[in-house]
DSSP file (Angstrom, degrees, kcal/mol; ACC not computed):
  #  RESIDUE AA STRUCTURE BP1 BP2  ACC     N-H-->O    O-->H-N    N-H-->O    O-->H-N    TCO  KAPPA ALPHA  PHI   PSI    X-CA   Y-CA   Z-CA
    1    1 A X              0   0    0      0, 0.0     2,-0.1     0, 0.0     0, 0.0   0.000 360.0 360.0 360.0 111.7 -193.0 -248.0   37.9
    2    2 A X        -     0   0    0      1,-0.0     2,-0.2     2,-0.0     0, 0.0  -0.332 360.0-159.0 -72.5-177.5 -195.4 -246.2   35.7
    3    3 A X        -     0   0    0     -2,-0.1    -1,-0.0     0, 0.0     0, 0.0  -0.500  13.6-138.6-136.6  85.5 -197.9 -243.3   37.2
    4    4 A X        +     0   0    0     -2,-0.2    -2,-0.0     1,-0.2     0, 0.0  -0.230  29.6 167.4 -44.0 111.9 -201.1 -242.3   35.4
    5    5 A X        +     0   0    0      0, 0.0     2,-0.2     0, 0.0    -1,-0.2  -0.171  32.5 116.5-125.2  47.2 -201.2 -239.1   35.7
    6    6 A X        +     0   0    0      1,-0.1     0, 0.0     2,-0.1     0, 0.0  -0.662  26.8 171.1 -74.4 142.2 -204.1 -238.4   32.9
    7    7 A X        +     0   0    0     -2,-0.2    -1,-0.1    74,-0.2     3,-0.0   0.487  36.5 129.0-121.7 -23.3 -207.3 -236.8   34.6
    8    8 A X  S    S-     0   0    0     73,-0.2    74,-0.1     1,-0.2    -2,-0.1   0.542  78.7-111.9 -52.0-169.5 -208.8 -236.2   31.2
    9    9 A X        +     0   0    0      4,-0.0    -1,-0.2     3,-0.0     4,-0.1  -0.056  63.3 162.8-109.0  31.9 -212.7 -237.5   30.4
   10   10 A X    >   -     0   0    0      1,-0.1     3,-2.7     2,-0.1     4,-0.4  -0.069  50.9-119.5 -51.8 132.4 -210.6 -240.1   27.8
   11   11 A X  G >  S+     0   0    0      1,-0.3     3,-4.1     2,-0.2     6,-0.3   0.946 117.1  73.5 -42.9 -42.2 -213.0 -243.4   26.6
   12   12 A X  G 3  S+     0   0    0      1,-0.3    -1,-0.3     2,-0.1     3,-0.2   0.495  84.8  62.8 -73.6  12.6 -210.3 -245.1   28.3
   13   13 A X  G <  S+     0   0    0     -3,-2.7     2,-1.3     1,-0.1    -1,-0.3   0.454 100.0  57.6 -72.2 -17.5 -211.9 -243.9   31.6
   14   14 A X    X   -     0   0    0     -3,-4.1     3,-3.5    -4,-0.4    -1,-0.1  -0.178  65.3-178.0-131.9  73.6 -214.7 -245.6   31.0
   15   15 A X  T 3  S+     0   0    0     -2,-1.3    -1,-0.2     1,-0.3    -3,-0.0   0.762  81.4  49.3 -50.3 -36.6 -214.3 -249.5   30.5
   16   16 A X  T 3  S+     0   0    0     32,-0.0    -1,-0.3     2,-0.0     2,-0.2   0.543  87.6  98.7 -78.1  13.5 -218.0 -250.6   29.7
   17   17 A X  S <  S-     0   0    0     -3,-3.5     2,-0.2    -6,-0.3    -3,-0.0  -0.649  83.7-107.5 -85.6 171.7 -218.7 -248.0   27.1
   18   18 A X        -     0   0    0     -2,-0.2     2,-0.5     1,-0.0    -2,-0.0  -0.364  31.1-139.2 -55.8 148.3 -218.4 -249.1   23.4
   19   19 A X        -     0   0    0     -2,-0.2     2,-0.3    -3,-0.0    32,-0.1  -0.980  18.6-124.0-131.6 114.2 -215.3 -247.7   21.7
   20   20 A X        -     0   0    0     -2,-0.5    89,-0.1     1,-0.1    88,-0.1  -0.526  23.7-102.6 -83.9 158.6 -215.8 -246.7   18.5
   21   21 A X        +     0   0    0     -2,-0.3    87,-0.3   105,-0.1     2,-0.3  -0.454  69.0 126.3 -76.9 142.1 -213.9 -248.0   15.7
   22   22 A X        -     0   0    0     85,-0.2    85,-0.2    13,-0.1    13,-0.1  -0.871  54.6-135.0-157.5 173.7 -211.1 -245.1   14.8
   23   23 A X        -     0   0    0     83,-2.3    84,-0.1    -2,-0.3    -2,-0.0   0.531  24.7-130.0-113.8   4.3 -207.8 -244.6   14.4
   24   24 A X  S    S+     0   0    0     82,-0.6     3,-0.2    11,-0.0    83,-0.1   0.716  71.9 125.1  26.3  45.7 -206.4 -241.1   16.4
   25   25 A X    >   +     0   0    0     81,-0.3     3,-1.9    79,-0.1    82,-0.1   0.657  51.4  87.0 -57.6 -30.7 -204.8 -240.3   13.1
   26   26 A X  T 3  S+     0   0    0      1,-0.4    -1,-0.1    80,-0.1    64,-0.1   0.633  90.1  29.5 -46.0 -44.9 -206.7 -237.1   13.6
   27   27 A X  T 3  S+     0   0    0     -3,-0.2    -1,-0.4    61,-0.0     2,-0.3   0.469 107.1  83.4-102.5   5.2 -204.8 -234.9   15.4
   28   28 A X    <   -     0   0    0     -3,-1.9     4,-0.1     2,-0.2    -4,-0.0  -0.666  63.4-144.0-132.7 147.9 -201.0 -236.2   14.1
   29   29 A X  S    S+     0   0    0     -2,-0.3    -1,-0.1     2,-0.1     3,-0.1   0.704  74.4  93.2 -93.2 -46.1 -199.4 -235.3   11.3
   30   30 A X  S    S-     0   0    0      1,-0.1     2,-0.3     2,-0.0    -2,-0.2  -0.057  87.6 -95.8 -50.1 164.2 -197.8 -239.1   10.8
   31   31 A X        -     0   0    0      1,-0.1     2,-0.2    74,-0.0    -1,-0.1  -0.716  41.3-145.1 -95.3 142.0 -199.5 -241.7    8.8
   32   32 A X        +     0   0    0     -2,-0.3    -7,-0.1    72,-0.2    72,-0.1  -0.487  33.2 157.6 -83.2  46.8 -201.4 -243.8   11.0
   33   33 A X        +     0   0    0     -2,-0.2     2,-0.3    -8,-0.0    22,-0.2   0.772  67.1   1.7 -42.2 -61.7 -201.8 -247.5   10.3
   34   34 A X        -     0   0    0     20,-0.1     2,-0.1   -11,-0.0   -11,-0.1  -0.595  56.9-164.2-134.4 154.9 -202.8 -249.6   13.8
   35   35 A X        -     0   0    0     -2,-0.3     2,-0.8   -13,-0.1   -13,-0.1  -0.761   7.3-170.3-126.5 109.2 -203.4 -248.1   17.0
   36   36 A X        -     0   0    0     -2,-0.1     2,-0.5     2,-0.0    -2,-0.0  -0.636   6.3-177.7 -84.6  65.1 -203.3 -250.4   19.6
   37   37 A X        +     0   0    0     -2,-0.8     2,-0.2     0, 0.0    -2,-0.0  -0.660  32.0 116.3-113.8 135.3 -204.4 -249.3   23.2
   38   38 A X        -     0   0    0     -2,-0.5     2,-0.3   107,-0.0   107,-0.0  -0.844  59.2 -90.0-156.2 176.0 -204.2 -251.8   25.8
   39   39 A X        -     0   0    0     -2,-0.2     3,-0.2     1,-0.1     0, 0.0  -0.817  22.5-134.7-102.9 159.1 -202.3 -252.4   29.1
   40   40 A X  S    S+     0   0    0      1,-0.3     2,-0.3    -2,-0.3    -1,-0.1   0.730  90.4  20.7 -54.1 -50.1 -199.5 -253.8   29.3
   41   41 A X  S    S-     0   0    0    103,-0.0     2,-0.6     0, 0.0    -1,-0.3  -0.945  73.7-154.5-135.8 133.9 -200.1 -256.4   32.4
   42   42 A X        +     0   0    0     -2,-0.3     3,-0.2   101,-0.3     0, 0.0  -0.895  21.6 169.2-114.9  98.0 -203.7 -256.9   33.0
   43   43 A X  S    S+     0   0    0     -2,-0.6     2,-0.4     1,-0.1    -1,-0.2   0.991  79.8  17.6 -60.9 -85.0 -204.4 -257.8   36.4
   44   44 A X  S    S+     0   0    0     98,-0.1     2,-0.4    99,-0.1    -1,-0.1  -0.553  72.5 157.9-125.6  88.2 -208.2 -257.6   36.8
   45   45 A X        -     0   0    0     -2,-0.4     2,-0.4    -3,-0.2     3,-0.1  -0.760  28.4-159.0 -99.9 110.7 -209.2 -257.7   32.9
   46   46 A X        -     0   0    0     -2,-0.4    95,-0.1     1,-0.3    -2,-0.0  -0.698  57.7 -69.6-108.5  72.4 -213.2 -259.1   33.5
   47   47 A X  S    S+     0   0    0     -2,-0.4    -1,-0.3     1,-0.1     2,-0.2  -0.258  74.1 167.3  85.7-161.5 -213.8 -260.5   29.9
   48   48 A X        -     0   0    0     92,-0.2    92,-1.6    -3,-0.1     2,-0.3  -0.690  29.8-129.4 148.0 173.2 -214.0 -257.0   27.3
   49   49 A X  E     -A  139   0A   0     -2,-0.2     2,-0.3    90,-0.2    90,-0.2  -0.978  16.9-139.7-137.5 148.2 -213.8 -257.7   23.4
   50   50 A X  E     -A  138   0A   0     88,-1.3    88,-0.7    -2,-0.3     2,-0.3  -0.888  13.1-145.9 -67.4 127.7 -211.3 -255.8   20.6
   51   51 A X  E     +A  137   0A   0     -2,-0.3     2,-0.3    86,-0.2    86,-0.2  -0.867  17.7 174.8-135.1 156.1 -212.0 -254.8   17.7
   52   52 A X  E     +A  136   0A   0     84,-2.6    84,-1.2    -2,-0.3     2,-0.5  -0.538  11.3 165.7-102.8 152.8 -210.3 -254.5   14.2
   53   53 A X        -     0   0    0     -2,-0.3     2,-0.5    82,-0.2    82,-0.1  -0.800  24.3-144.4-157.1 104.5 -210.9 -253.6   11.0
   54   54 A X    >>  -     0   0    0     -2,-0.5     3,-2.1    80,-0.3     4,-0.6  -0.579  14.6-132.9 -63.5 120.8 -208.3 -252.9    8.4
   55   55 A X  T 34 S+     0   0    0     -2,-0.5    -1,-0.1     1,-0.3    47,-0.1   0.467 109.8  50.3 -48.8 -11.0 -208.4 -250.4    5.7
   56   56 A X  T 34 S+     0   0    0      1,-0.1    -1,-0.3     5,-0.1     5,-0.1   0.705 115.4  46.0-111.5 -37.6 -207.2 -252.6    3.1
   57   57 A X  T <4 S+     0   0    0     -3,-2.1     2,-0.3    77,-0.1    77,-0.2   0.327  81.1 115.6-101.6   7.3 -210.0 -255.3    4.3
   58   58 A X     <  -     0   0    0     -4,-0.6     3,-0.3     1,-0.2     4,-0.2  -0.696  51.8-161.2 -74.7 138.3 -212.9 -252.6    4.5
   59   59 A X  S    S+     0   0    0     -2,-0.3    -1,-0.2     1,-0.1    -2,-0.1  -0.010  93.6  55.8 -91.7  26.1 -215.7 -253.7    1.7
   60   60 A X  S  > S+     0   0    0      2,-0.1     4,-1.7     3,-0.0     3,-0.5   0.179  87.3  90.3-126.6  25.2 -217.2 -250.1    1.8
   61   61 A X  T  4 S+     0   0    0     -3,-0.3     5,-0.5     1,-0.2     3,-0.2   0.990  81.2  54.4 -85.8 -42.4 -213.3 -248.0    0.9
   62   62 A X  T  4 S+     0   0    0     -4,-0.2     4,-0.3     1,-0.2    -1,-0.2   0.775 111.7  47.3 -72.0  -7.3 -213.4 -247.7   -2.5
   63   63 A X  T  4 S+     0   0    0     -3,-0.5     2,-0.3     2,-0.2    -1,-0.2   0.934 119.0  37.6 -72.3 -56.0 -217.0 -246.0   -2.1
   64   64 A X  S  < S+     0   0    0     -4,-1.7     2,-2.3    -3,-0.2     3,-0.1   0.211 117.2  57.4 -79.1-150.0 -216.0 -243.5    0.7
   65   65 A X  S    S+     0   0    0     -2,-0.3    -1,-0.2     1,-0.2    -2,-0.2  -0.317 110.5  42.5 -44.8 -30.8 -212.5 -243.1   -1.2
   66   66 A X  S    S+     0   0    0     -2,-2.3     2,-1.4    -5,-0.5    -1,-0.2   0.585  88.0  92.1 -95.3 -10.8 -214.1 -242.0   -4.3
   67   67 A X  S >  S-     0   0    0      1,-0.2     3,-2.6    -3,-0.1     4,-0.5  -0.673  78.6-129.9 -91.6 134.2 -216.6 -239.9   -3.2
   68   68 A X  G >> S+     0   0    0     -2,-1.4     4,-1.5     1,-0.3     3,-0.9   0.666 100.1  70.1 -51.4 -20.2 -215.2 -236.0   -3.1
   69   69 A X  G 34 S+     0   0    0      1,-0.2    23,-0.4     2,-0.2    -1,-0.3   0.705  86.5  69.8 -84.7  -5.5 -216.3 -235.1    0.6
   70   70 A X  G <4 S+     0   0    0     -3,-2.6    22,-0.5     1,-0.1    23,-0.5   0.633 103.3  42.4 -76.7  -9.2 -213.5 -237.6    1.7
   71   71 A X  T <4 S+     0   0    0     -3,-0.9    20,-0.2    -4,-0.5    -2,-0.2   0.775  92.9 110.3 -80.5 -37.0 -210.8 -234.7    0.3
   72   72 A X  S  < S-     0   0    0     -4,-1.5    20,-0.8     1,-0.1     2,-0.3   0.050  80.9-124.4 -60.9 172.0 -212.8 -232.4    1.8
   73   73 A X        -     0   0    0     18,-0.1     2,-0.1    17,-0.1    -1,-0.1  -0.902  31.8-166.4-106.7 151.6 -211.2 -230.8    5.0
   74   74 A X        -     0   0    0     -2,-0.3     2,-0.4    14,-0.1    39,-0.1  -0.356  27.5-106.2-104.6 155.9 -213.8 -231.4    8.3
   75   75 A X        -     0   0    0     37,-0.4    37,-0.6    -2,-0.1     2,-0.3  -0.824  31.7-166.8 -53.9 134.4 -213.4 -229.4   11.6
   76   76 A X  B     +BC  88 111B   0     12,-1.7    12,-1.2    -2,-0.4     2,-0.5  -0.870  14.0 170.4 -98.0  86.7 -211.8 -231.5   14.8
   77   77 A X        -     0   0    0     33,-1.2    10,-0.1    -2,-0.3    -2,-0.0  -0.789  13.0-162.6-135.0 118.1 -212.2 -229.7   17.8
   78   78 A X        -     0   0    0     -2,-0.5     2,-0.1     8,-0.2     9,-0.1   0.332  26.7-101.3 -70.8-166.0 -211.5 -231.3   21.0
   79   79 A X        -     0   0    0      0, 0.0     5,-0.4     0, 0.0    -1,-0.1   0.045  35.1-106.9 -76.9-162.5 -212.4 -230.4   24.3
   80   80 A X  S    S+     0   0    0      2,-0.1   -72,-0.1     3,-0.1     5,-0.1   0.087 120.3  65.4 -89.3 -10.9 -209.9 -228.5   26.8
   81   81 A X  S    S+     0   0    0      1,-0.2   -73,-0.2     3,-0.1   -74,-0.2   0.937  91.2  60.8 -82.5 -40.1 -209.6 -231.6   28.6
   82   82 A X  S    S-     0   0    0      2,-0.1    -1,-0.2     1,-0.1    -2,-0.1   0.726 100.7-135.6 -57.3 -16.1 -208.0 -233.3   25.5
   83   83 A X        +     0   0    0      1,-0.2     2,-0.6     2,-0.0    -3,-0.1   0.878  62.9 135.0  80.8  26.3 -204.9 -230.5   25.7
   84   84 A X        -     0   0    0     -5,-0.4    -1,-0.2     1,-0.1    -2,-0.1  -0.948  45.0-161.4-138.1  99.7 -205.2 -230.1   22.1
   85   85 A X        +     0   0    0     -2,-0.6     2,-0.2    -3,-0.1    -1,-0.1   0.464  64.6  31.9 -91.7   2.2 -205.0 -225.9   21.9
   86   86 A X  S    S-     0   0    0    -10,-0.1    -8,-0.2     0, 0.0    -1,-0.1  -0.964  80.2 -98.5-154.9 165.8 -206.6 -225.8   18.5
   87   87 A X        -     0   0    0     -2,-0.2     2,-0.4   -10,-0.1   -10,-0.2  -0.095  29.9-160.7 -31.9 132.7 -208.9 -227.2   15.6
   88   88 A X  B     -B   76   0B   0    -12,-1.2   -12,-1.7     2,-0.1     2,-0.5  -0.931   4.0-161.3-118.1 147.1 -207.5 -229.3   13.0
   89   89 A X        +     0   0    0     -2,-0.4     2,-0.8   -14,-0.2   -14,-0.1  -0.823  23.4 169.5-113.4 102.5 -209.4 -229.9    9.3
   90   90 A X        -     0   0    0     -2,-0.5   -17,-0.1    15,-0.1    15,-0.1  -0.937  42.8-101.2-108.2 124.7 -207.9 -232.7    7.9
   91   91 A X        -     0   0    0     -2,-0.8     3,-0.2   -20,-0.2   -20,-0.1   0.317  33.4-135.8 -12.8 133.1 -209.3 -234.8    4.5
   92   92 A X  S    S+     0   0    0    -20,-0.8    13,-1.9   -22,-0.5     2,-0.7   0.907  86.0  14.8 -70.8 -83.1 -211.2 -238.0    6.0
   93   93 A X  E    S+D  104   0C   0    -23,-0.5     2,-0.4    11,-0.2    11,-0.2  -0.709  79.3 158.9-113.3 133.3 -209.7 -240.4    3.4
   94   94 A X  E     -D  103   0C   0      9,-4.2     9,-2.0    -2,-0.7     3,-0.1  -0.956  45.1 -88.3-146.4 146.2 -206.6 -239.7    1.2
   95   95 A X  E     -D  102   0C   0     -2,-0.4     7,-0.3     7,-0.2     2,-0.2   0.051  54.9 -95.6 -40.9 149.1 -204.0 -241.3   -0.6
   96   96 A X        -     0   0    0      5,-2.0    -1,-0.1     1,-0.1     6,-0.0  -0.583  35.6-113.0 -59.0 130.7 -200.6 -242.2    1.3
   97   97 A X  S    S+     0   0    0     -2,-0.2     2,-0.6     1,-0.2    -1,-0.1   0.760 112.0  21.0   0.3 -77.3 -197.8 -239.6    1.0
   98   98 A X  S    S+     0   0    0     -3,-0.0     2,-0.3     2,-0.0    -1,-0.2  -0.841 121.7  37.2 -98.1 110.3 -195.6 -242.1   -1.0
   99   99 A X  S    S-     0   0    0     -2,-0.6    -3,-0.0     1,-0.2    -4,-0.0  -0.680  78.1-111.3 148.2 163.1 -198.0 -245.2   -2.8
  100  100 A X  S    S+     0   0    0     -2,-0.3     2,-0.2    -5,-0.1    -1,-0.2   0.823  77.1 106.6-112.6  -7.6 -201.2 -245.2   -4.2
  101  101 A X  S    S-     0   0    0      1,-0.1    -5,-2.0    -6,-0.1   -45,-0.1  -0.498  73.1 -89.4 -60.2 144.9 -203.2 -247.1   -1.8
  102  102 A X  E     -D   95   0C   0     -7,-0.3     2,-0.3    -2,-0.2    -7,-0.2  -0.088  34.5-172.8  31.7 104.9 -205.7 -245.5    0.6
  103  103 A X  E     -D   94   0C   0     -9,-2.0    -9,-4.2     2,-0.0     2,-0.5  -0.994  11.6-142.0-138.5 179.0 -205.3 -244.1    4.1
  104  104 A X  E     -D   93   0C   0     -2,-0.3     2,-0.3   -11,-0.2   -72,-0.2  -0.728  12.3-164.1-108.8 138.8 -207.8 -242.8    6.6
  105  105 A X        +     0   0    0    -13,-1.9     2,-0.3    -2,-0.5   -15,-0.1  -0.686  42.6 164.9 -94.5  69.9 -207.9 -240.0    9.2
  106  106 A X        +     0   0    0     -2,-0.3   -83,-2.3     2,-0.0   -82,-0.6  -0.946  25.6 130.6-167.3  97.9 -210.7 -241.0   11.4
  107  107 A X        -     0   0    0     -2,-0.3     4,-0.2   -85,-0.2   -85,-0.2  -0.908  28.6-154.9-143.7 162.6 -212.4 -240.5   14.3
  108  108 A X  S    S+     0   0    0    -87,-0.3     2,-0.5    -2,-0.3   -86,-0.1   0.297  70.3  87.7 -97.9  14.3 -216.0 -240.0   15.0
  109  109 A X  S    S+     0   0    0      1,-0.2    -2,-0.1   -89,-0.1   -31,-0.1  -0.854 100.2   6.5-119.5 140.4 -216.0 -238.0   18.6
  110  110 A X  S    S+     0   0    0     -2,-0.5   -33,-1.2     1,-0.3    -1,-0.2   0.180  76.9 150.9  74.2 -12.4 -215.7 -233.7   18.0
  111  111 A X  B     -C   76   0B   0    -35,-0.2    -1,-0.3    -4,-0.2   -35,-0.2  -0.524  44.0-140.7 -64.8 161.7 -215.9 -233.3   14.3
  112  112 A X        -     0   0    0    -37,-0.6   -37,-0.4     0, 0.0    -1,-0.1  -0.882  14.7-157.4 179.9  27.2 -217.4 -230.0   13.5
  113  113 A X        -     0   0    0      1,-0.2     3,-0.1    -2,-0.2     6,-0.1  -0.027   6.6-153.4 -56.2 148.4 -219.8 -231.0   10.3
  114  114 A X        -     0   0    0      1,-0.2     2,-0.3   -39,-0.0    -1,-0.2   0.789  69.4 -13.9-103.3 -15.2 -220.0 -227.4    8.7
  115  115 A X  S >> S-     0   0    0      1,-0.1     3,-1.4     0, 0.0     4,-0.6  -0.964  88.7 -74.2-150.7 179.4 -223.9 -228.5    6.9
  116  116 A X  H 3> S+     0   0    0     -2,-0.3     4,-2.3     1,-0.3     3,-0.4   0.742 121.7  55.6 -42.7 -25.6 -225.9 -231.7    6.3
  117  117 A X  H 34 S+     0   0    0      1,-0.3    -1,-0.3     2,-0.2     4,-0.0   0.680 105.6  47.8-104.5  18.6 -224.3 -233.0    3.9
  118  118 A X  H <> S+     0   0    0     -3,-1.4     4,-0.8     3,-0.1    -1,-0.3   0.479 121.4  44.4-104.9 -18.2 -220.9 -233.1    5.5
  119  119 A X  H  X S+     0   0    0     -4,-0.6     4,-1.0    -3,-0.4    -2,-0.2   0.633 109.9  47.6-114.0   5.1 -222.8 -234.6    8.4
  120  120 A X  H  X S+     0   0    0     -4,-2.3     4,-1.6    -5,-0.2     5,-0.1   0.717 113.5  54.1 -79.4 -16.2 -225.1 -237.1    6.7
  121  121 A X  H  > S+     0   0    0      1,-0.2     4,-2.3    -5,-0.2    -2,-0.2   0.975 112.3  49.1 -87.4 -42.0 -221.5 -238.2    4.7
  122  122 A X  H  X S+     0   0    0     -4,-0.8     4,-3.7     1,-0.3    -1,-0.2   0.822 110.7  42.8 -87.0 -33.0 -220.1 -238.7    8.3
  123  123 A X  H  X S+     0   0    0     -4,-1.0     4,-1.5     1,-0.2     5,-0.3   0.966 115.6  46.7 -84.3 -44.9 -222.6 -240.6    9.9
  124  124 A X  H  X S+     0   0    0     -4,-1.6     4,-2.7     2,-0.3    -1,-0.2   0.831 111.3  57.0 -53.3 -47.3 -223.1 -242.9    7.0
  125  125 A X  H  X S+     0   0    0     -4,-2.3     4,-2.0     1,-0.2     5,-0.2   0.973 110.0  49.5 -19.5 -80.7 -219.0 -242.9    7.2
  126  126 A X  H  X S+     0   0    0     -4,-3.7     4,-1.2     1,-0.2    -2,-0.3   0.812 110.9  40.4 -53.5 -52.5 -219.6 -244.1   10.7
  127  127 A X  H  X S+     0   0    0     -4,-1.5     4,-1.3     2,-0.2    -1,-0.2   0.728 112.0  61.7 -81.7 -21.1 -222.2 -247.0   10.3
  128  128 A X  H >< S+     0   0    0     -4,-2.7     3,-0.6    -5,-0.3    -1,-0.2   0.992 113.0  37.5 -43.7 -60.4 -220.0 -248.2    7.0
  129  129 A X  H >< S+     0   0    0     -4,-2.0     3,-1.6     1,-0.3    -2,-0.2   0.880 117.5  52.3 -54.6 -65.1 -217.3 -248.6    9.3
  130  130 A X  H 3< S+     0   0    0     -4,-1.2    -1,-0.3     1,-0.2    -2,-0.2   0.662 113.9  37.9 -19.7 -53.5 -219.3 -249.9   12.0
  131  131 A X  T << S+     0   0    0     -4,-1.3    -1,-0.2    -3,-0.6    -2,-0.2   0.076  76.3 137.5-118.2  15.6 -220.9 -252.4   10.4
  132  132 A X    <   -     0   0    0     -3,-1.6     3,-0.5     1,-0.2   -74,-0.1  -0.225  51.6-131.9 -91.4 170.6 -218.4 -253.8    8.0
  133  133 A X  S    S+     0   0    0      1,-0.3     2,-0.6    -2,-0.1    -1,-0.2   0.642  98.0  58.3 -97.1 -22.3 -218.4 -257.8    7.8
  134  134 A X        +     0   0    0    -77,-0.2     2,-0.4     2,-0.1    -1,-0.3  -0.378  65.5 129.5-125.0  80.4 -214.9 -258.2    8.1
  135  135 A X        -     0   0    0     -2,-0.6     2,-0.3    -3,-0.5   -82,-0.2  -0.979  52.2-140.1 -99.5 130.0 -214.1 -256.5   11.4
  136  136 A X  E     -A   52   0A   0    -84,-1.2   -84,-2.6    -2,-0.4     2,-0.4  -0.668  22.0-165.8 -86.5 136.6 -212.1 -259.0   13.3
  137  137 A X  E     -A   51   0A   0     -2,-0.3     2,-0.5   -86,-0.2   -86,-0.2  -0.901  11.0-153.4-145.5 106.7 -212.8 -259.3   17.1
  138  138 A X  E     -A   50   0A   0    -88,-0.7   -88,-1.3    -2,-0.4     2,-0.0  -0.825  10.7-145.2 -75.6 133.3 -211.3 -260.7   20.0
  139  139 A X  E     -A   49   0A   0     -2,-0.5     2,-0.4   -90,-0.2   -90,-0.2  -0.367  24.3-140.3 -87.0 144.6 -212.7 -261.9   23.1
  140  140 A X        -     0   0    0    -92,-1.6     2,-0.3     5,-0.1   -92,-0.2  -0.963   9.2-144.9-111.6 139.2 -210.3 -261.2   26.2
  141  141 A X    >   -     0   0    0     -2,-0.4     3,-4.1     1,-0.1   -96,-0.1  -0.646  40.1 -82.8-110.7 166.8 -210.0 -263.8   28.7
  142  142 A X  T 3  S+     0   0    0      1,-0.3    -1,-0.1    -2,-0.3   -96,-0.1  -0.312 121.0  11.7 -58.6 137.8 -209.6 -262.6   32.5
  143  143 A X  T 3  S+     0   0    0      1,-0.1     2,-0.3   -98,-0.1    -1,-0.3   0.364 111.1 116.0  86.6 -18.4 -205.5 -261.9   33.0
  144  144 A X    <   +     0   0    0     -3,-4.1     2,-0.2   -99,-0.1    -1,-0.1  -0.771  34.6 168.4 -91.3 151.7 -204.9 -262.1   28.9
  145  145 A X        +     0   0    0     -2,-0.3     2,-0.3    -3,-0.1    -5,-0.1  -0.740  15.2 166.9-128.2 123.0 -203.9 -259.9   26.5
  146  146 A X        -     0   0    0     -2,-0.2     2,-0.4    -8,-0.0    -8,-0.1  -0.890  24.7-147.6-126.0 163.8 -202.9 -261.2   22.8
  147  147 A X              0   0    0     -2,-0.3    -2,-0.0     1,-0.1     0, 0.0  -0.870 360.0 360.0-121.6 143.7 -202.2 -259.8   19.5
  148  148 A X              0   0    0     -2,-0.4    -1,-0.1   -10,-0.0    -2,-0.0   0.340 360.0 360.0 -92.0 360.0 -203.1 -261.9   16.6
C-alpha cells in the first residue's frame, strides 16, 4: 500500500490547471531526459490530455541553444513548501556531460530573472516551448493510462 504523505501546494494538487511543459531537471544534478508523472492505477481518471515535446524534436533549439543567455546561470528559488533549503543557478540549455548534443534544465515556475533581458529571454523561452508544432499529445480515456 502506498500513503501520500505530500501536503505541499505541488501542480499535481491541482488536476484542472494547465501544466506547463518542463522537465524538473532544475533542481537535480542528473541529466534529465523524460519525466513522466502519472499514477500508476487510475481509478477515476475523467478524460485529461499529456503532453510531450522532445528536445531533439523542438524546431526552436538550435536558436535558444545558440544564444549566450542559455549558459547564463538564472536563479531557482522554490518556496518552503517545496523542501528545497536553497537557490540553485543553473545554465537553461547546455551541452550533455559526455556527447555533443543539447540538453535542457527547465522549468518556468520560481526563476529569479535578475533584469529584463534575462526575463524577456525566459518568457520568449516559454512560448517557444509552448507553442512548438511538434508537441505530441495524448488524450486519456477514463481508467487508462498508456505510454507511446
Amino acid at each position: 500500500m502506498v500513503k501520500n504523505v505530500d501536503n505541499s501546494d505541488s501542480y499535481l494538487r491541482q488536476p484542472h490547471r494547465v501544466m506547463e511543459l518542463h522537465n524538473d531537471g532544475t533542481y537535480v544534478e542528473e541529466q534529465t531526459d523524460y519525466v513522466l508523472m502519472m499514477k500508476i492505477d487510475e481509478q477515476n481518471m475523467q478524460g485529461g490530455n499529456s503532453l510531450l515535446l522532445h528536445l531533439d524534436d523542438w524546431e526552436h533549439l538550435d536558436e535558444f541553444f545558440r544564444d549566450p543567455l542559455a549558459r547564463r546561470p538564472m536563479r531557482w528559488a522554490a518556496p518552503p513548501s517545496k523542501n528545497v533549503q536553497q537557490g540553485c543557478f543553473p545554465p537553461g540549455v547546455r551541452r550533455r556531460f559526455a556527447g555533443p548534443r543539447p540538453v535542457m534544465r527547465y522549468i518556468d515556475q520560481f526563476v529569479q530573472p535578475k533584469d529584463f533581458e534575462e526575463g524577456t529571454w525566459l518568457s520568449r523561452l516559454s512560448d517557444a516551448l509552448e507553442t512548438s508544432k511538434n508537441i505530441l499529445s495524448h488524450t486519456g480515456a477514463g481508467g487508462q493510462i498508456s505510454a507511446h
